[in-house]
N, C-alpha and C positions, 0 to 999 in steps of 0.2 A: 556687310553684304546685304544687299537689299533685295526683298522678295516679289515675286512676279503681283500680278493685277489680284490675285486671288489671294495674297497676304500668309501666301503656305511656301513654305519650304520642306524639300523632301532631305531627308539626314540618314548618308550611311556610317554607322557605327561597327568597328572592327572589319575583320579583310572582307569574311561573308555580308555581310551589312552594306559595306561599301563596292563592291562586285554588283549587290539587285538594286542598286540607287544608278548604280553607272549604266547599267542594261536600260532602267526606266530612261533615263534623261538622253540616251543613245537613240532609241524607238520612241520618245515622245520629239525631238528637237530643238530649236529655238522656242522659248514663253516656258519651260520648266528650270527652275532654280532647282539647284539642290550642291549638296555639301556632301562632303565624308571624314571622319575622325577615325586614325589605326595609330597604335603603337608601333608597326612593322614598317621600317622605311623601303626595304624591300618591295612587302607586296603590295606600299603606294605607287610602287612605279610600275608596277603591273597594270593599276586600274586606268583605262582608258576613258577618255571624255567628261572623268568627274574631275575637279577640284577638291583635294583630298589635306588633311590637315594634318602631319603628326603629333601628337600626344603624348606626354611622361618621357620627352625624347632625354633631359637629362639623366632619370632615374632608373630606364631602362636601354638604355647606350644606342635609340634606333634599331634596336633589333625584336621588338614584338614584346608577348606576357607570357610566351612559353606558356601559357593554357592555362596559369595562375590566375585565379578570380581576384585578390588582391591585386597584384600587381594591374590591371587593368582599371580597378576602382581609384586607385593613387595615381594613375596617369592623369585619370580625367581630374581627379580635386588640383594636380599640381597644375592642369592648365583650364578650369573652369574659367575663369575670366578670360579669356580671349575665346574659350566656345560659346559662352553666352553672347559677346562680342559679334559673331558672326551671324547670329540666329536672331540679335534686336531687334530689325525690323518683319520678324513673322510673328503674325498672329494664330497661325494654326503652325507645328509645327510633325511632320508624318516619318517617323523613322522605323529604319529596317535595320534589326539586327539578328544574327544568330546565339542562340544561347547554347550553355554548355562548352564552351571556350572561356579566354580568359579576357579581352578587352571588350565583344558584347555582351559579354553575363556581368560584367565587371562594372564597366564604363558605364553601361547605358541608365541604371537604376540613377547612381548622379547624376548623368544629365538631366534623367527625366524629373528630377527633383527640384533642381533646379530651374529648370522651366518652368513648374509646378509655383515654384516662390516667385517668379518672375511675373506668372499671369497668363504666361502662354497654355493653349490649348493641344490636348498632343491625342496623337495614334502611331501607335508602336503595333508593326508589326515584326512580331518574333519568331525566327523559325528554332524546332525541335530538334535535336538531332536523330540519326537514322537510329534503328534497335542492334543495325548490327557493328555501330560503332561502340559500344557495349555500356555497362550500367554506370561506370564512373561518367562516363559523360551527361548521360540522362540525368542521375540524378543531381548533377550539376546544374542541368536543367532546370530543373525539380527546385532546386534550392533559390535559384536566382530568381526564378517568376514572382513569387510573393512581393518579393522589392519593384517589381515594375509595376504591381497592381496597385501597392500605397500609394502612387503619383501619378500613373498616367490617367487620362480622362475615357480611352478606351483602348483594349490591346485585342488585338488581330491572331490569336496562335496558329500558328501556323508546321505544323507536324511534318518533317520532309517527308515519311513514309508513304503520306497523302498525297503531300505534291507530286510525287514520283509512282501512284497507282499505276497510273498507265505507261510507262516509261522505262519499265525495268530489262527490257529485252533490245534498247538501245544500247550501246557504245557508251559508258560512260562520258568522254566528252561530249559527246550527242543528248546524252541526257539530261546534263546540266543543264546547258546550253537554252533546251527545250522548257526545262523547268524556270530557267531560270525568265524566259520569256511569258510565261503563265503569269509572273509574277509581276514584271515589267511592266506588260500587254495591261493588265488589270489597272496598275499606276498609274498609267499614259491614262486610260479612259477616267481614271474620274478627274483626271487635269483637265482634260477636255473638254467633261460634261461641265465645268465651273468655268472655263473659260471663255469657252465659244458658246455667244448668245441663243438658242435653243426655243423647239418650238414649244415647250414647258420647259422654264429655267430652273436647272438646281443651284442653285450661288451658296456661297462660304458660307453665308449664317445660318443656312437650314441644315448646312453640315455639324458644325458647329454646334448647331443647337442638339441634332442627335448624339454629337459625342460626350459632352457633359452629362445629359440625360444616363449615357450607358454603362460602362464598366469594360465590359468584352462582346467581340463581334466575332464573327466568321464572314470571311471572303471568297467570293466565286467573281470570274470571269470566264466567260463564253462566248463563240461564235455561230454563226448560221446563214448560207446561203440558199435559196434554190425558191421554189414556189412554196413552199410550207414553214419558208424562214419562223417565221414569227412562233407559231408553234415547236418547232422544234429548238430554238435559241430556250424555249423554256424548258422543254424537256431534257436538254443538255444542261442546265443549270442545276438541273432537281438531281440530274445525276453528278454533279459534282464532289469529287473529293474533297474539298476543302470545306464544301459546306455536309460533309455528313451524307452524302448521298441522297438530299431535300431535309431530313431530319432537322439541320439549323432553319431551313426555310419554315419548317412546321413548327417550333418553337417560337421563333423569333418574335419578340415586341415591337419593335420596328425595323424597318426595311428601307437602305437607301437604294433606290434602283435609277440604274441610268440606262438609257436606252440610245445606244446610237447607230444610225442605220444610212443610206445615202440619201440623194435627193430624191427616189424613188419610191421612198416608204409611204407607204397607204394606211389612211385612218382608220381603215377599218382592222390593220394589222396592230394598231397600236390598242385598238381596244379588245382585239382576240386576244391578247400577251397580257394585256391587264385583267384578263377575266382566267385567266391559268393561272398567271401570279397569284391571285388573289385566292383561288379555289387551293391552292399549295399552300397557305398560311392559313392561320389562327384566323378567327372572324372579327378580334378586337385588334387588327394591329395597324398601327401605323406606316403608314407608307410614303415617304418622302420622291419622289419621281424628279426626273430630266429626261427629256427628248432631246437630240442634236442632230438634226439631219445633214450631211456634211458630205459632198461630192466623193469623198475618200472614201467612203464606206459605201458606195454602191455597190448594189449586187448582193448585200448582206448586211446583218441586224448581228450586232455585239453588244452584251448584256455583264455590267459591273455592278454587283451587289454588294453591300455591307449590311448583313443578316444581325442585328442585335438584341443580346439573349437575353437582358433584363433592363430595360429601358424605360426609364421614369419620366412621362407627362411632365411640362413646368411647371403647370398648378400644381404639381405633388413636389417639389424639390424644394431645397433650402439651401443657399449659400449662393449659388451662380444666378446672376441675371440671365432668361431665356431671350431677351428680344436683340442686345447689342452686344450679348457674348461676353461681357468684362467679367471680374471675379468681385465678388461684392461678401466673400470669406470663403474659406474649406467646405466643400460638400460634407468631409467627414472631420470637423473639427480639426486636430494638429494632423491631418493626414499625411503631410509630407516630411514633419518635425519628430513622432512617435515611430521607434521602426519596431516596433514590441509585434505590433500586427506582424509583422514580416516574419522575424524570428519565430514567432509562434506558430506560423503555418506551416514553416517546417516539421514542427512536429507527426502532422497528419500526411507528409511525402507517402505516397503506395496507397494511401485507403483513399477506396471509392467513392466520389461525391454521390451526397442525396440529392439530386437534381429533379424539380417538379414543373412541371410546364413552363421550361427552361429558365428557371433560378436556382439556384444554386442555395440551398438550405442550409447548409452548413456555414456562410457568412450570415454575420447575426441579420435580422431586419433591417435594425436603423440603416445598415450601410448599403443592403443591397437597393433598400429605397431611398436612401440619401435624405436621410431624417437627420440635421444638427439637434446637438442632445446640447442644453443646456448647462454650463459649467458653474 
């Protein structure tokens, strides 16, 4: 399967996974690639407009993991070579999966390991489940995240209770629906910002270079119309659920922001947005920008962030080349081959991270700064 101009492919994993990949590539159009991988032959025939791929279909008869974390992990090992297969020609590779189920909490750490050995560059984002789908789920959650963080290059969490702040006095199909477009809406824009030439270009390798650099991010997308667009696109950001209410903003080490507005956007709007952005974060952060001014977005300025919480400079890294993205060894040594890390984070499920001007203290140094230790 071959990947659009931008060398990304978007990857739904299990039915939720594969449902916000169908939503993106429905509301993005033509120029987004994307895939999906379920156990469920059922609810592949549900999903509209994605190209969907069954998995473990001998071993669990086409009919799903029944919420078995197992059974999900052994789908994907029994058909790793033909998912790797489809995924060859991307060099960034951006999946959605739901955790706390059985084929994305399962499935997805294999994939991402494999990718990991492959070369590929990844961002997973993963959504939580609700609190009032109750504690076995969560902490199934709980359990599976550690295996996504050994391999992937940076992970997106994603809490529904977040997504769904504002949404809870709709109609559940309505709500979905809505959320699930928050999600989409976000996806579409950062294809966008890498595709369509810009009056500040963001292209694949400045992304790229911020995902190796990170670990974990947080995501916001927003909109804004009217004479105060530009100012209020950022005050809708700050208030964002999924980034903490600004909190990920004030953290963050660096920041990919994309800016897309119509053919009507004013200089001087792009530089009032950049002096509030800037005034909402840390005074040493990094900030990776795109402009796209694009007839479609007249009338209004839409703003897609990837806020990251511990983002290491090239000059400080070890293992990845910064300039052409290839893998020149492990950020963290056998990171993808040791799953001890994984297992052992288990242990600490429930207790509160020491979190300091948004690191996470409790991963030792070397890894939160991607120091290779000498063997």
């Amino acid at each position: 399967m071959s990947s659009d101009s931008t060398n990304m492919i978007l990857v739904g994993i299990g039915g939720g996974g594969c449902r916000l990949a169908a939503a993106a590539k429905q509301a993005f159009g033509n120029g987004m690639t994307a895939i999906g991988f379920d156990t469920d032959e059922v609810a592949i025939r549900c999903v509209e407009g994605l190209r969907c791929h069954l998995i473990g279909a001998t071993r669990l008869n086409k009919q799903g993991s029944g919420g078995i974390h197992s059974n999900g992990r052994l789908a994907a090992q029994d058909d790793l070579s033909n998912i790797l297969e489809q995924l060859r020609d991307a060099r960034i590779v951006v999946i959605a999966t739901c955790l706390g189920g059985g084929t994305g909490g399962g499935a997805t750490p294999v994939i991402l390991k494999a990718l990991h050995d492959a070369g590929k560059i990844t961002l997973c984002f993963a959504t939580r489940p609700f609190a009032f789908e109750g504690p076995a789920r969560q902490q199934n959650a709980e359990r599976d995240r550690p295996f996504l963080v050994q391999t992937v290059d940076t992970l997106v969490d994603v809490p529904l209770d977040e997504l769904y702040t504002n949404l809870g006095a709709l109609p559940l199909v309505e709500a979905v629906k809505q959320a699930d477009l928050v999600m989409a809406g976000g996806l579409c824009l950062l294809w966008r910002l890498l595709l369509t030439p810009g009056f500040i270009h963001f292209d694949a390798v400045k992304l790229q270079n911020l995902l190796i650099g990170a670990g974990s991010a947080r995501f916001g997308h927003v909109s804004a119309s009217g004479e105060s667009r530009a100012g209020a696109a950022v005050a809708a950001l700050a208030r964002a659920p999924l980034l903490r209410n600004g909190e990920a903003l004030g953290h963050a080490r660096a920041l990919a922001l994309g800016i897309l507005a119509g053919s009507d956007i004013r200089l001087a709007e792009i530089g009032d947005l950049m002096k509030d952005i800037r005034a909402a974060c840390r005074k040493d952060v990094h900030i990776e920008m795109g402009v796209v001014a694009d007839p479609l977005f007249d009338g209004r300025i839409e703003l897609v962030a990837l806020a990251f919480e511990s983002w290491v400079p090239a000059d400080r890294r070890s293992g990845r080349s910064s300039g052409d993205g290839q893998h020149l060894g492990d950020l963290l040594g056998k990171r993808g081959q040791d799953a001890k890390l994984g297992a052992g984070a288990n242990k600490f499920n429930g207790v509160e991270k020491t979190v300091h001007n948004g690191e996470d203290l409790d991963i030792p140094t070397y890894q939160r700064r991607f120091i290779r230790l000498e063997r």
